[in-house]
N, C-alpha and C positions, 0 to 999 in steps of 0.2 A: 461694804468691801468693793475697791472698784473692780471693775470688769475690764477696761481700757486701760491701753500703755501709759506709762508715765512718759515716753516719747512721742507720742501723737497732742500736736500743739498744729491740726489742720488748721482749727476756727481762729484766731487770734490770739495765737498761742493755747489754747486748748483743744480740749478732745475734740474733734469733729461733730460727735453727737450731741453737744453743745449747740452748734446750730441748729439739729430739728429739733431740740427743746425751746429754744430760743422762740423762732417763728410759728410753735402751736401754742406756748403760751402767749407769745402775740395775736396771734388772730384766737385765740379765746377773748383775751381783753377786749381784742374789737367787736368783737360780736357783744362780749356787756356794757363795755360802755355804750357802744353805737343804739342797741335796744334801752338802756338805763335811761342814755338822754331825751329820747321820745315818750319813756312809759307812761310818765303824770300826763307830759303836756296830751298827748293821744288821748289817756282818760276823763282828763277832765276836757277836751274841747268839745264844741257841741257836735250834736249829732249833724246838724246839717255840714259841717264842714268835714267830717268824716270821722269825727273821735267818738265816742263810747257818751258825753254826755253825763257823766258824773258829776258831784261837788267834789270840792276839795275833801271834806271830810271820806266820801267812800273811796275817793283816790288815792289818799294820804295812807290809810288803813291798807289796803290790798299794795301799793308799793312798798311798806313799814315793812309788810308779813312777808313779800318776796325779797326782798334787799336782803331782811335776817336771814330766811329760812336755806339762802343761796350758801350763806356763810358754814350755818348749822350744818349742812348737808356734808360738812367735809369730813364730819368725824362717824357716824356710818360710811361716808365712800371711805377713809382710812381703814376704817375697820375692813370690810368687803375685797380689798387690795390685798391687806398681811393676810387674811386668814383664806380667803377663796380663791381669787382667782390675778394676783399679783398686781403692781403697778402698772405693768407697761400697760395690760389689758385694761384696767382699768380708763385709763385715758382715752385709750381707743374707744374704748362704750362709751364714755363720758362726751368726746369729739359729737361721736353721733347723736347722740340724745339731745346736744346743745344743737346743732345742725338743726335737726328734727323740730325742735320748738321752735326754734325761729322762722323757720318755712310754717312753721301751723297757723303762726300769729299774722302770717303775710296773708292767711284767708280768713276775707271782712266777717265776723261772724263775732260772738260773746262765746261760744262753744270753745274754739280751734283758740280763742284767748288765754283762756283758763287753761287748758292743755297744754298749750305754749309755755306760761309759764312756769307747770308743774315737770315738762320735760327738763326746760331748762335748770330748775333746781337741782333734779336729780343729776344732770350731765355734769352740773359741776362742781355736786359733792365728790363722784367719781374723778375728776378730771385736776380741779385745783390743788389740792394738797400733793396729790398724788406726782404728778408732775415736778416739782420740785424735790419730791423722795427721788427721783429717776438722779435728780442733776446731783443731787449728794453721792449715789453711787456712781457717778464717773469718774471720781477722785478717791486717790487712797486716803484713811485719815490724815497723814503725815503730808500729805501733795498741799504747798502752798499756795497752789494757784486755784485753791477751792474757795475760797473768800472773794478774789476776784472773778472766777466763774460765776459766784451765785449775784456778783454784782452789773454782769453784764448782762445775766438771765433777769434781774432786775431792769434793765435798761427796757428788753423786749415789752415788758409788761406796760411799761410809759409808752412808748414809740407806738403800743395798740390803742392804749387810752388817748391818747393825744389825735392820733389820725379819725377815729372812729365818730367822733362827733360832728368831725367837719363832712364825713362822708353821708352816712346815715343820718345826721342833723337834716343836712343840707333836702337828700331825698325824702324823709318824710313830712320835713313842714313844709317846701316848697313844689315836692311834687304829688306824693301820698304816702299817707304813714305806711301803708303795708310794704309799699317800695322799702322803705328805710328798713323795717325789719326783716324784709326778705334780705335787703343788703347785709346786713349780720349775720344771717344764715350764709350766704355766699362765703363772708368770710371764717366763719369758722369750717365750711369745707374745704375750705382752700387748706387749711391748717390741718384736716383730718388726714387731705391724700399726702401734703408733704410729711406727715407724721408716719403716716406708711409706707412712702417711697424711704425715708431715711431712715428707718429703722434698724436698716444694715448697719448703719454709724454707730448702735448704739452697745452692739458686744450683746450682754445677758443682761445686764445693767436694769433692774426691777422685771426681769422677764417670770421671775416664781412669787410666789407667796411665801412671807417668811416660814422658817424651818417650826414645822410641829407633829406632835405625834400622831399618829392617823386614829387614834381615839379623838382627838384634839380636834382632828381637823373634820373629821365627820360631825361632831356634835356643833361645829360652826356652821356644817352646811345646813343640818336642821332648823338653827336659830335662825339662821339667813331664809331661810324656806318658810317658817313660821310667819316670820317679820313681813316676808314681803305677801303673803296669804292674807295678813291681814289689814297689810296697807290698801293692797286692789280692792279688797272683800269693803272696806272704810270710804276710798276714795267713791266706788262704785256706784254702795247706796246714799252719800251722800247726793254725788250728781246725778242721778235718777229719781231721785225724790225732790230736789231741787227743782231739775226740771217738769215732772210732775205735778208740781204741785203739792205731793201728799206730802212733803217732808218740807216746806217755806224755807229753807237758811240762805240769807245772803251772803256776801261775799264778806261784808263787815261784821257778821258775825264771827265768821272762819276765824277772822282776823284777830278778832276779840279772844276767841277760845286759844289761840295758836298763842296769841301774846302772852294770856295768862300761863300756860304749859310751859312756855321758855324761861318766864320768871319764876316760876314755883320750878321749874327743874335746874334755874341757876343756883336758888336761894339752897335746892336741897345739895345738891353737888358740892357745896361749900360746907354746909351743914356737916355731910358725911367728912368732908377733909378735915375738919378742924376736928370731929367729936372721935375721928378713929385713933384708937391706940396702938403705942410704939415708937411712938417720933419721938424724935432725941429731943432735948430743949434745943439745940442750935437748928434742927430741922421746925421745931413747931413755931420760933421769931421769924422764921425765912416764909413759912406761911403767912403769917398774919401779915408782912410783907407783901406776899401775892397775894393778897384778897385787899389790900389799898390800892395796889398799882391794879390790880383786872377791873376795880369800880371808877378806877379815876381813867382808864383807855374807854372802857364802856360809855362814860361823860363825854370823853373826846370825840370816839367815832358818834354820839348821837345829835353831836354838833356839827363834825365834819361832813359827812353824809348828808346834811341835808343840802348837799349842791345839788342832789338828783330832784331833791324836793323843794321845802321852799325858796329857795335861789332860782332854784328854774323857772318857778312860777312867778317871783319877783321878776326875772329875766325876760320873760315871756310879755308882761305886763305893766309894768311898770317903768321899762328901760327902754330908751333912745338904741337901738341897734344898727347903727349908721356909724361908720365911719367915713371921713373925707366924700360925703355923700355919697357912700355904699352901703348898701344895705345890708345884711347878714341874718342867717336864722339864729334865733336866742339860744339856741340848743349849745352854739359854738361855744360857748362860754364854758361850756364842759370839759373844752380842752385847757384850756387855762394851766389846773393844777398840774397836767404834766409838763406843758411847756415850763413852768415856771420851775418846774423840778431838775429838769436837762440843764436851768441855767444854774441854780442852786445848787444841786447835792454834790457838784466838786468844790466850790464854797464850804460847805459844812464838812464836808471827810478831811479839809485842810484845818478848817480850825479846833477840830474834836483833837487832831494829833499836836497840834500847837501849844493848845491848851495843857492838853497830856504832858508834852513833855517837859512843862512848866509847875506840873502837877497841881493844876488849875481849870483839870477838866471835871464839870459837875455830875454829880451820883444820877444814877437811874431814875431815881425819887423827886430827885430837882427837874430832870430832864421832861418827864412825865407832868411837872406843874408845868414849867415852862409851855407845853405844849397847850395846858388847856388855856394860858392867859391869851394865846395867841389866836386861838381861834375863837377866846370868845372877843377878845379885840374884833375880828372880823366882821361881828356880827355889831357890837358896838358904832362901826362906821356909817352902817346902812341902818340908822337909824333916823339921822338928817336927811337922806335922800328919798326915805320912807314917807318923813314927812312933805316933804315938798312932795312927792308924787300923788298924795291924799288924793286931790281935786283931779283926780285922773289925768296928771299930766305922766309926762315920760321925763325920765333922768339922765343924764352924762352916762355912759359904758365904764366911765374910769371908776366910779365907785367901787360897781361887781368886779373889778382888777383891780383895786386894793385889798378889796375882799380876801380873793381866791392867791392872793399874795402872802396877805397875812395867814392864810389857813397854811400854806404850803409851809410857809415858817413853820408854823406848829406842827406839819404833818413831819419836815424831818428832823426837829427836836423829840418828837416823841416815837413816830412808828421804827423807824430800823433798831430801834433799844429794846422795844418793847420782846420781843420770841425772846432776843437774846436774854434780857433778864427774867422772865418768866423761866428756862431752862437753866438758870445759871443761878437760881435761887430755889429751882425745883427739888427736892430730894432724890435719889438718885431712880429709886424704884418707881418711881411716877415721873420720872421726866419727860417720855413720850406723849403721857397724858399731857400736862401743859402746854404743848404745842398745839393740841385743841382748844385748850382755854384761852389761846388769845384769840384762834377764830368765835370762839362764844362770844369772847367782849365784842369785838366784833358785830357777831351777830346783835347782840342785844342793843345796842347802839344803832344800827339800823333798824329796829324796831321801834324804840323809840322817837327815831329821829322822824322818822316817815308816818306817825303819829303825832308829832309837832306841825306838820304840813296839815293834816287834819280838819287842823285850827283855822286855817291861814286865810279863810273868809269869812270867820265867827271874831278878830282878833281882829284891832286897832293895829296896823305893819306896825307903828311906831315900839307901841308899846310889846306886840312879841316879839322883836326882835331884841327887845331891852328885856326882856327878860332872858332870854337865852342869851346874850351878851354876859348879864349880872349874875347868872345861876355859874356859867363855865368859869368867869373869871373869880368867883368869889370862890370857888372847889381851888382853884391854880391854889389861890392865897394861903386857900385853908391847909393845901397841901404841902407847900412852904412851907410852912410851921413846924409841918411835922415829919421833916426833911432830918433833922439833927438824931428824930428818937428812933425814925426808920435805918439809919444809916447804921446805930449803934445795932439793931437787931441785925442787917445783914452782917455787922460784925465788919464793915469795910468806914 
């Protein structure tokens, strides 16, 4: 329900508090992406240059299990929002927590690392979802200009990702890592106090926790009290025994155990949706539906993702970083996919309605192949420059910009379809839930993906990059196929 006039068009033509939504999910973006694009490269460089001193393999593993877990984190913070202590607050905490880990990780230490990135997980399970629950309540359902709100609230999100690499790229490889991620911290505070200076813009607008009965809501503070009893009591003894000694777990283990718990709680999650009774026939084709399109986004994001991971370290490595004899840190390549998105996505909003109105715009199912053939194209290009780089040379820049070209392609043929047909295919009674299960693909996808990186000193480039080319493009095709029988099940 909104909380604001349908006459207040302060921000461009919208509510005012549009704009402090706008600029906190900006500078949350810049805070992840700016820390994302340092994370590998920081882990794996050596110690004497000021990084951590990993392989690829124990780096690949610990950024896989942060990338997902950042994702996952959003549906306990949803949950913690409706039932305790509302959206708006929730941001607020989440602000700080993100703040908080980034300053941790600016002190040289393995400790203040770890903590860092366990802050920042949890700040933006609280903070991501949550935040755009805020921008939907500033419009009435009936208010047209909520499609274009949540498109300009999109915009924020590139404009963070885009600036944050060149910033934070720039300070941690060229002056010190912990600069660059203090610089992420800088900007997510910057984003905390305007989140609280503007908050007056914002009405009531996610200021409570949804409506429930105080039976209801008592037995959620318990579960919430339990939960977090026994995450500290969990995190606690693991890192005292860690450090210790009496308890050995590395960080690749963590990562190993966390992997397997996200898979075995996808594979169950699916399990319980498909096995539970009551679904109409037209509701249980609409599943089997969402359980194609969530494995084939899961495919997508574990190919796209890996710009943080193996691109970067191709990028790092392997690539001429010179332009018109200037040099630049490899990190900048990060921005890429948003620039190329500001040039794009008025491109594609124009041909999707074109199409349309020719009735020549293709299904969800198509849209969804479409996406993976494009980014495994992607990975297909850097396969020749792979090879020539073998004898330790460096390559042209234009390759990783064809690249990061082709991915963008695929990212807006597939992501802006994805929530909306996962909810428009969802049942009604479980609709909300779905809007977690595309952060799960999500998640799982950066799990995986950051576990391909793993590889990426044990692997011939040529040859792993041909295969994550051949795996995403041969899923597109497979999915092609079965574009005709999916389409008769949504019955469109």
């Amino acid at each position: 329900m909104a909380t604001t006039s349908a006459q207040d068009r302060a921000f461009f033509g919208h509510p005012r508090g549009l704009s402090t939504l706008f600029f906190t999910e900006m500078w949350e973006r810049f805070s992840y992406y700016g820390m994302r694009a340092l994370l590998l490269l920081y882990m794996t460089a050596p110690i004497t240059a000021g990084g951590l001193g990993f392989d690829a393999a124990q780096g690949g593993a610990i950024y896989g299990l942060y990338t997902s877990m950042v994702y996952m984190a959003t549906l306990p913070g949803g949950w913690i929002a409706d039932r305790l202590i509302g959206p708006r607050r929730a941001v607020l905490y989440g602000g700080i927590f993100i703040a908080s880990g980034h300053f941790s990780m600016a002190v040289p230490s393995l400790a203040t690392f770890y903590l860092g990135l366990f802050l920042i997980v949890v700040g933006t399970g609280l903070l991501k979802g949550n935040v755009s629950v805020i921008v939907g309540h500033l419009y009435r359902a009936d208010d047209n200009r909520r499609d274009a709100g949540f498109s300009i609230f999109y915009m924020g999100i590139n404009l963070g990702a885009f600036l944050a690499p060149l910033v934070c790229g720039y300070l941690g490889q060229q002056v010190n890592w912990h600069l660059g991620f203090a610089a992420a911290g800088v900007g997510m505070l910057l984003g905390v106090v305007q989140y609280v200076m503007g908050s007056k813009n914002l009405g009531d607008a996610g200021l409570h926790p949804a409506p429930a009965s105080p039976e209801a809501s008592a037995a959620a503070k318990r579960q919430a009290q339990l939960w977090g009893a026994v995450i500290v009591v969990l995190a606690l003894a693991i890192g005292i025994g860690s450090y210790t000694g009496m308890m050995p777990i590395t960080a690749s283990q963590i990562a190993d155990a966390a992997g397997v718990f996200l898979l075995l709680s996808t594979a169950g999650f699916f399990a319980w949706l498909f096995l539970s009774g009551g679904w109409t026939r037209d509701e249980r084709n609409r599943l089997y539906v969402i359980g194609v399109l969530f494995l084939a986004s899961a495919l997508f994001w574990s190919v796209f993702e890996q710009a943080g991971s193996t691109l970067n370290l191709f990028a790092d490595r392997s690539t001429r970083n010179e332009v018109l004899g200037y040099a630049y840190p490899s990190s900048w390549f990060q921005s890429m996919n948003s620039l190329f998105i500001f040039a794009l996505a008025p491109v594609f909003a124009w041909l999707w309605v074109k199409l349309a109105s020719r009735g020549r715009e293709p299904s969800s199912p198509a849209k969804f192949a479409s996406g993976l053939v494009f980014v495994g194209l992607g990975f297909a290009i850097l396969v020749i420059p792979a090879r020539l780089s073998e004898p330790g040379g460096l390559v042209s820049p234009m390759w990783l910009t064809a690249t990061y070209f082709l991915h963008t392609v695929g990212e807006l043929v597939l992501s802006p379809v994805g929530l909306s047909a996962m909810t428009t295919l969802a049942p009604a009674r479980i609709a909300g839930l779905m809007m977690g299960v595309w952060f799960l693909a999500t998640s799982v996808g950066n799990f995986i993906g950051g576990r391909v990186a793993g590889v990426y000193e044990s692997f011939a480039l040529p040859s792993l990059f041909g295969a994550v080319a051949g795996f995403s493009i041969a899923a597109g095709v497979i999915l092609f196929a079965f574009v005709p029988s999916m389409r008769k099940l949504m019955q469109r």
